[in-house]
DRENTI-622626 format. One record per residue (C-alpha): residue number from 1; residue in one letter; x, y, z. Coordinates in steps of 0.02 Angstrom, whole numbers, plus 50000, padded with zeros to 5 digits. Example, Ala and Ser with C-alpha at 12.3 -4.5 7.8 and 13.67 -1.06 7.14 Angstrom:
<rs>
<r><i>1</i><aa>A</aa><c1>50615</c1><c2>49775</c2><c3>50390</c3></r>
<r><i>2</i><aa>S</aa><c1>50684</c1><c2>49947</c2><c3>50357</c3></r>
</rs>
This chain:
<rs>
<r><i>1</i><aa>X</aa><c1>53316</c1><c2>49592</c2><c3>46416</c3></r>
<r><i>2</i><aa>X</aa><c1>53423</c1><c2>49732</c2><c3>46368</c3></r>
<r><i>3</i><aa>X</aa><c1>53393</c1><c2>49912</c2><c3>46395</c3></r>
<r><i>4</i><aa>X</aa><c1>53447</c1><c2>50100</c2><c3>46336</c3></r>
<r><i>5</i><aa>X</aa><c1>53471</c1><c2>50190</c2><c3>46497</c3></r>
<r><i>6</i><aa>X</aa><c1>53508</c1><c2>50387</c2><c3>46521</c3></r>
<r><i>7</i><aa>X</aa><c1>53607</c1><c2>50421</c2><c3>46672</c3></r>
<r><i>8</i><aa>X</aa><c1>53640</c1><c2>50604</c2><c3>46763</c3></r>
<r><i>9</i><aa>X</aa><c1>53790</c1><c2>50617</c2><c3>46874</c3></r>
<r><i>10</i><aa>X</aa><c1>53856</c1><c2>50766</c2><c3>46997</c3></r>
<r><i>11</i><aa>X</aa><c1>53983</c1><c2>50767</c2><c3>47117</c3></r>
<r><i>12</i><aa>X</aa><c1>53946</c1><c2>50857</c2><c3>47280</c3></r>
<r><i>13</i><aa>X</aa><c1>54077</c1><c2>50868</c2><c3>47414</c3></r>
<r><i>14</i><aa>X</aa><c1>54166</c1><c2>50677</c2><c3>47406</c3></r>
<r><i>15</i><aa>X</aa><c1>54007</c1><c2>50599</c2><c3>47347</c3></r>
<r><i>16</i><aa>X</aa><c1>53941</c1><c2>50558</c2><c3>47191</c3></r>
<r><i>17</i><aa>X</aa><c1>53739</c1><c2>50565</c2><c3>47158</c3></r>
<r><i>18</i><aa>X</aa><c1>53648</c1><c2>50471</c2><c3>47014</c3></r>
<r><i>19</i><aa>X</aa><c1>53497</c1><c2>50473</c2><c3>46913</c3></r>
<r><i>20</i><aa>X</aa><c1>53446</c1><c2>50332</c2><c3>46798</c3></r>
<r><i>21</i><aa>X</aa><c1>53302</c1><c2>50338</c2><c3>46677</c3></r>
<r><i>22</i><aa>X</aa><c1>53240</c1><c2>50286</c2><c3>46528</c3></r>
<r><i>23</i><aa>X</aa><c1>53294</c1><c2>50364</c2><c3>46375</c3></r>
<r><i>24</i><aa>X</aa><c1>53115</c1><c2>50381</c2><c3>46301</c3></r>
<r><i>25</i><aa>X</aa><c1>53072</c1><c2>50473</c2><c3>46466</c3></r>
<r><i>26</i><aa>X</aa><c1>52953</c1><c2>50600</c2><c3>46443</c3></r>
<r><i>27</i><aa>X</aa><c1>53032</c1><c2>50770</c2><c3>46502</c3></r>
<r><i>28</i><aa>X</aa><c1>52882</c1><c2>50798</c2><c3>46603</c3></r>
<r><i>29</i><aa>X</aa><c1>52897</c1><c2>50629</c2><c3>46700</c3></r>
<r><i>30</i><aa>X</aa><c1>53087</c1><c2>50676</c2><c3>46743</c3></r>
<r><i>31</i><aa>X</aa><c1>53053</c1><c2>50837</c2><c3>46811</c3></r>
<r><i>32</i><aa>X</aa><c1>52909</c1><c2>50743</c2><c3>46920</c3></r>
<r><i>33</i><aa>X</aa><c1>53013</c1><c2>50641</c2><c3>46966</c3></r>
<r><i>34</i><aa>X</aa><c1>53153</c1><c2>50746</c2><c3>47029</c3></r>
<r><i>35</i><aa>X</aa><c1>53009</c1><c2>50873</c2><c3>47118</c3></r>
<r><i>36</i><aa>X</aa><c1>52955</c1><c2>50712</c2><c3>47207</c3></r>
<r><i>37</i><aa>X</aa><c1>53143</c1><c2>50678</c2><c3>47268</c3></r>
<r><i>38</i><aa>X</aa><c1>53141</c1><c2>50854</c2><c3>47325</c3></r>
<r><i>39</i><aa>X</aa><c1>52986</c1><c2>50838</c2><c3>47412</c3></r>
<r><i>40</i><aa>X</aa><c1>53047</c1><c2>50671</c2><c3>47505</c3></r>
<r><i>41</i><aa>X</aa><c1>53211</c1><c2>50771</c2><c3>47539</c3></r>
<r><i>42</i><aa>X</aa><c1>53126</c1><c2>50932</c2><c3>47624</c3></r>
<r><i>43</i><aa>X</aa><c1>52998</c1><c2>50813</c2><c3>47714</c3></r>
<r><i>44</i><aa>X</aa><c1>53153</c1><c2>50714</c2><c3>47793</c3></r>
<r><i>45</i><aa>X</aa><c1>53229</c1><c2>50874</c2><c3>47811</c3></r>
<r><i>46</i><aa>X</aa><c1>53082</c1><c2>50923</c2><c3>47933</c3></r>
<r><i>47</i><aa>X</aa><c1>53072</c1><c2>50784</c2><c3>48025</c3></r>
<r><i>48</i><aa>X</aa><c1>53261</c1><c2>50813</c2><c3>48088</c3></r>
<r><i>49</i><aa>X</aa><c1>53223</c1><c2>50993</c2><c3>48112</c3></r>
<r><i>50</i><aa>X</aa><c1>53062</c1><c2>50971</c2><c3>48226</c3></r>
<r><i>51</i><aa>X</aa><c1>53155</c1><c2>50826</c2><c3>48317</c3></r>
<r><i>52</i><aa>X</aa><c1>53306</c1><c2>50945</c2><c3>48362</c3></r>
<r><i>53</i><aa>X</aa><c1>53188</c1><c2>51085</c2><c3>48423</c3></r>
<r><i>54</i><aa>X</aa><c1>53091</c1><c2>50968</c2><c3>48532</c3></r>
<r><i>55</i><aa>X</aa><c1>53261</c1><c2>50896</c2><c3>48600</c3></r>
<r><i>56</i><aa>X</aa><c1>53307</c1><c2>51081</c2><c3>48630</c3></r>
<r><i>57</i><aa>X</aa><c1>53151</c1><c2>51120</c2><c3>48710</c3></r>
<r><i>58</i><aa>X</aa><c1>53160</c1><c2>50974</c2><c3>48805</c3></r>
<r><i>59</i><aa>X</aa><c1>53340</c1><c2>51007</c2><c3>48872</c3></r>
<r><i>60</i><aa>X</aa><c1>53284</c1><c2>51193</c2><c3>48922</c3></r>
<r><i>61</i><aa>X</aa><c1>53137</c1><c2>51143</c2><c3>49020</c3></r>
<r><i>62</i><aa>X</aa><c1>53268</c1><c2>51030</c2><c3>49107</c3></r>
<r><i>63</i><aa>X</aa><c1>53304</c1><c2>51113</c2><c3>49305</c3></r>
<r><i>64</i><aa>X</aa><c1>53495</c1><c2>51183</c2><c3>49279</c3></r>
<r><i>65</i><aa>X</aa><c1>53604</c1><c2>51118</c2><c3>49410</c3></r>
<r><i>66</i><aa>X</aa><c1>53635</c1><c2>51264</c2><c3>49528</c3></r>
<r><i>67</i><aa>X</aa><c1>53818</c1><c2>51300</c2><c3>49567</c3></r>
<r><i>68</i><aa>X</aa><c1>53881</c1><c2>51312</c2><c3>49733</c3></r>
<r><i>69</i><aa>X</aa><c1>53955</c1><c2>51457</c2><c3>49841</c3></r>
<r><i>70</i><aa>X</aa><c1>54134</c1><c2>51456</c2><c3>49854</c3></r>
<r><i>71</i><aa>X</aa><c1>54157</c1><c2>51404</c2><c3>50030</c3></r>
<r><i>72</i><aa>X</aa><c1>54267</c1><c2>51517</c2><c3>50132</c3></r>
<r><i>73</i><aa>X</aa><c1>54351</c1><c2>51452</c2><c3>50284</c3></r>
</rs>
């Protein structure tokens, strides 16, 4: 089976990003589409945020080691 495909393509930094649909995509359905990407993005964006704040947390709740007097002889 062969199939008409309609491809976006942006360079960001030294990457290249892709989107493939159909070329009889309803506009609507592409811009769903993308919002859903965005939402998986920001929800994965989250995640790493609330993980580094509770690994911050939990490093500040750690007892500092307490440095020594200089010992004078």
């Amino acid at each position: 089976m062969l199939k008409n495909l309609s491809s976006l393509e942006h360079k960001a930094g030294d990457k290249i990003y892709h989107f493939i649909c159909d070329t009889d995509s309803p506009l609507n359905d592409v811009k769903d589409a993308l919002f859903q990407f965005l939402k998986f993005v920001g929800q994965v964006e989250d995640t790493v945020k609330a993980q580094q704040e509770k690994m911050k947390a939990e490093a500040d709740s750690q007892p500092k080691p307490q440095e020594e007097a200089p010992k004078t002889e």
